[in-house]
C-alpha positions in Angstrom: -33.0 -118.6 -169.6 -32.9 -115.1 -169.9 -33.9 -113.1 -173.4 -32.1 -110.4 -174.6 -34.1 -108.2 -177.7 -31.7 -106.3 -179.7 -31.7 -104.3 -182.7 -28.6 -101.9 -183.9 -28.7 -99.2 -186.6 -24.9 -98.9 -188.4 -23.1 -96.4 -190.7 -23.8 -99.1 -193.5 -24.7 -103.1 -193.7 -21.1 -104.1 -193.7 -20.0 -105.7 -190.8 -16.3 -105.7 -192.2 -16.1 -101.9 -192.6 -19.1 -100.2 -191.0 -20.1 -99.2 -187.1 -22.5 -98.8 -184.6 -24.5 -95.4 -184.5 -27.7 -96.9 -182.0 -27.8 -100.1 -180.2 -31.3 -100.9 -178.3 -32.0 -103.4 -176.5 -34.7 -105.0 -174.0 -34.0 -107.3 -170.8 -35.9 -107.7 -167.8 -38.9 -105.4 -169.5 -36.5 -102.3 -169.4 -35.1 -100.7 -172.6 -31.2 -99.5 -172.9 -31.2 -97.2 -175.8 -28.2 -95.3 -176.7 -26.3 -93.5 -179.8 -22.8 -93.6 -180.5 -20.3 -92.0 -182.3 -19.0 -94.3 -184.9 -15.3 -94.3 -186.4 -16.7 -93.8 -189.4 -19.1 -91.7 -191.7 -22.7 -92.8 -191.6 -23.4 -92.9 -194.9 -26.1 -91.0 -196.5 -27.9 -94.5 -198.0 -27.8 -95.4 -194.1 -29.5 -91.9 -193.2 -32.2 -92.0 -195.3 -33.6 -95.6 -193.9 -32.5 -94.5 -190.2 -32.7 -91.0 -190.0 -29.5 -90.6 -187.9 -27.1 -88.0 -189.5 -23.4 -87.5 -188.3 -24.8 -84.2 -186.6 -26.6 -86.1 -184.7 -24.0 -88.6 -182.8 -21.0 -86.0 -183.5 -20.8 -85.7 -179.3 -21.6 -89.0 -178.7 -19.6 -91.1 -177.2 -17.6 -94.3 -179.1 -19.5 -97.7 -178.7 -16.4 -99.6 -177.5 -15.3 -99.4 -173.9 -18.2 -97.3 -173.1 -20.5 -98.1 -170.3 -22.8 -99.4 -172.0 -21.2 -102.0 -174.0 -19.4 -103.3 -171.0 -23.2 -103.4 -169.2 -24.4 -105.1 -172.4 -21.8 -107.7 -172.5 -22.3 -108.5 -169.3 -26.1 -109.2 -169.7 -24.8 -111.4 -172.4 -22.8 -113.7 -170.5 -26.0 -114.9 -169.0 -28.5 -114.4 -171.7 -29.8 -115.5 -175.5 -29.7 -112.4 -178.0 -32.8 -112.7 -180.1 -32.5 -110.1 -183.2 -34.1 -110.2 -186.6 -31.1 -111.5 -189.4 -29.3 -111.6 -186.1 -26.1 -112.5 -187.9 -26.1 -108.6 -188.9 -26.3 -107.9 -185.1 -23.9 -110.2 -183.9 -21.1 -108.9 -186.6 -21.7 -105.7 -186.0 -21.3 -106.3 -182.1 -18.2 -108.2 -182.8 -16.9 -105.5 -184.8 -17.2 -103.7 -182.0 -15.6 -105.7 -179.1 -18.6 -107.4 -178.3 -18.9 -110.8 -177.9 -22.3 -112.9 -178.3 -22.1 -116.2 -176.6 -25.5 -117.1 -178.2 -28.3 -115.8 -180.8 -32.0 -116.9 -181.8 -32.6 -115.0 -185.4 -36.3 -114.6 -186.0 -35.8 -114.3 -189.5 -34.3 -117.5 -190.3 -37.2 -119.0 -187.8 -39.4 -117.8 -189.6 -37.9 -118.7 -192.5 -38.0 -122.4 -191.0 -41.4 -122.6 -189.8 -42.9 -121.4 -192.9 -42.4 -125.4 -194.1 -44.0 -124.5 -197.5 -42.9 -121.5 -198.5 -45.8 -119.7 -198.8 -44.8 -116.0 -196.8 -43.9 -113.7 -199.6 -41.4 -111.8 -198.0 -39.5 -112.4 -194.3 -38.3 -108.9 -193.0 -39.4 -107.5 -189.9 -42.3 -104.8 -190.6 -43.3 -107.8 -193.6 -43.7 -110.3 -191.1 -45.3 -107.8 -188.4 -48.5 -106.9 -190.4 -48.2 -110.8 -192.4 -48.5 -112.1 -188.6 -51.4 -109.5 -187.5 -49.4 -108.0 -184.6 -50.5 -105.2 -183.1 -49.3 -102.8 -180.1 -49.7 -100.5 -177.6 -47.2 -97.8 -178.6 -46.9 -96.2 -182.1 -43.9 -97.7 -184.3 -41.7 -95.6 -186.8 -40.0 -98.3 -188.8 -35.9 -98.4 -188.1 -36.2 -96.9 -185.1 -34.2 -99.3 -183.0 -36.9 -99.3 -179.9 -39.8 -99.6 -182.0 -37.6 -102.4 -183.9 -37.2 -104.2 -180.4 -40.8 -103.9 -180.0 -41.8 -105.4 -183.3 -38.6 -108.0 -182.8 -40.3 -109.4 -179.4 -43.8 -109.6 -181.0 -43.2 -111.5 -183.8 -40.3 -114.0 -181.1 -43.3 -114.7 -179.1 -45.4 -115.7 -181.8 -42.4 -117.6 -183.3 -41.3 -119.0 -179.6 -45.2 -120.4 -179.2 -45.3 -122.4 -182.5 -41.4 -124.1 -181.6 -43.2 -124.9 -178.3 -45.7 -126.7 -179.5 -42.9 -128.5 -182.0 -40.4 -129.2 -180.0 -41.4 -129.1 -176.1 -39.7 -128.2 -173.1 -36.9 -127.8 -175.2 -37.9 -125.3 -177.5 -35.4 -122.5 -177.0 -32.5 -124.8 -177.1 -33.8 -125.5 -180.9 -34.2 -122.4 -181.5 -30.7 -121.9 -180.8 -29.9 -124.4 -183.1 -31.6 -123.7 -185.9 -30.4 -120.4 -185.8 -27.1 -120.8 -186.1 -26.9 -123.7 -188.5 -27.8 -123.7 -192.5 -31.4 -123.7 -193.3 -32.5 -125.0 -196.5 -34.4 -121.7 -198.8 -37.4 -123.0 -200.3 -38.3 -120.3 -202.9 -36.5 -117.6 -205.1 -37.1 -114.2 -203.8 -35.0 -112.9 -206.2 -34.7 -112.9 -210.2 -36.3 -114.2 -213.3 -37.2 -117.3 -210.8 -38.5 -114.7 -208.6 -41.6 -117.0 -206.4 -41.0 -120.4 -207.5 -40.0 -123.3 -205.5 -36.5 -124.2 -205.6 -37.3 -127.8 -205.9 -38.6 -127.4 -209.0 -36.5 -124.9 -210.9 -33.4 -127.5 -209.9 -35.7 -129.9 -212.0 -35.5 -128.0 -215.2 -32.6 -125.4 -214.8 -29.7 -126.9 -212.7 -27.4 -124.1 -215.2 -29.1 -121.4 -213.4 -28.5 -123.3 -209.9 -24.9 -123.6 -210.6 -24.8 -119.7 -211.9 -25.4 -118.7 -209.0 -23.7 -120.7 -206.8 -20.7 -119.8 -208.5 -22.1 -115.7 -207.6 -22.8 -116.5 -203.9 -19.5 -118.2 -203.5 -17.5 -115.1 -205.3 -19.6 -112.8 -202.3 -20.1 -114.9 -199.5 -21.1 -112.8 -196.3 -24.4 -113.5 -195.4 -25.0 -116.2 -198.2 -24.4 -119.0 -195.8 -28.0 -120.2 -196.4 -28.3 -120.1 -200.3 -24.8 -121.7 -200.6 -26.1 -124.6 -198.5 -29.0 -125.0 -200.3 -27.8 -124.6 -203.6 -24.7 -127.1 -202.8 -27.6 -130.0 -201.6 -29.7 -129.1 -204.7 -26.2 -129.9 -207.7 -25.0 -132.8 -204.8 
């Protein structure tokens, strides 16, 4: 089965109104890197983590019907897109005429495999120096090929452990588990902030169904707390 690592930088972290401005990827050991033009302003938040101004993609071409998507949705067709919070990727792809037949997320893996909660924090440079990875190459954070770098680091770490649980057919539940609910197992977030959820549903089921109530009102992306939340007041 062929692997596809992918990272994209946007105009914003709204799949609903935002575009792509870089899209990297790695198949077959090669990188693709390109920048586009987006439809919209990048907005200045999204410049100071990336780095990519308007001036700098204002002769770029647009992402859709370019070469390079149609090249990219072809790989797809015949590949597994691996991306950190991959749902991000995959809307933002969509968003652009892209279609992803299938996805491993490394973040909600990791989330998954960490069975009792005890990594502090699950994004990508986090998990990259929590996981003792090290490389070849120098890596400047949100820089979408040193992202794709760091991405297929911590995927083989995360790809040898779901071996060793599940067998021959490892990637197949990797698949699974990545796009299906996964239970959360401790607040990241809030006065709660560190402390299982299991036990705050012992003492504070209000505060469970407070935010519940939140996550339902703003649901993109939430897919995992509302799930956990709704088997926690069941």
């Amino acid at each position: 089965m062929n692997i596809l690592f992918l990272d994209t930088e946007a105009t914003g972290n709204d799949t609903k109104t935002d575009r792509l401005c870089q899209v990297c990827y790695k198949y077959n050991k090669q990188f693709f890197t390109e920048y586009f033009k987006p439809p919209v302003p990048i907005s200045i938040k999204a410049m100071s983590i990336t780095h990519i101004t308007n001036e700098m993609v204002a002769d770029k071409p647009a992402f859709i019907g370019s070469p390079y998507a149609q090249d990219l949705e072809k790989k797809l067709s015949d590949a597994v897109l691996v991306a950190h919070n991959a749902p991000f990727d995959v809307g933002m792809l969509k968003a652009e005429g892209t279609e992803v037949p299938q996805y491993i997320c490394t973040l909600k893996l990791s989330r998954f495999l960490d069975d009792k909660g005890v990594i502090p924090e699950y994004n990508q440079q986090f998990l990259r120096y929590y996981l003792g990875l090290s490389f070849d190459v120098p890596i400047v954070p949100h820089d979408a090929e040193s992202d794709v770098i760091v991405l297929e680091g911590i995927y083989d770490r995360l790809a040898a452990e779901c071996q060793k649980r599940f067998g021959d057919e490892y990637i197949e539940k990797m698949i699974e588990i990545s796009t299906n609910p996964l239970m959360m197992k401790r607040f990241t977030f809030g006065k709660y902030n560190g402390e299982l959820i299991e036990d705050i549903a012992k003492k504070d089921k209000g505060y469970l169904e407070w935010l519940l109530k939140a996550k339902r009102e703003n649901p993109d992306g939430e897919e995992d707390w509302i799930f956990t939340l709704e088997s926690y007041l069941s």
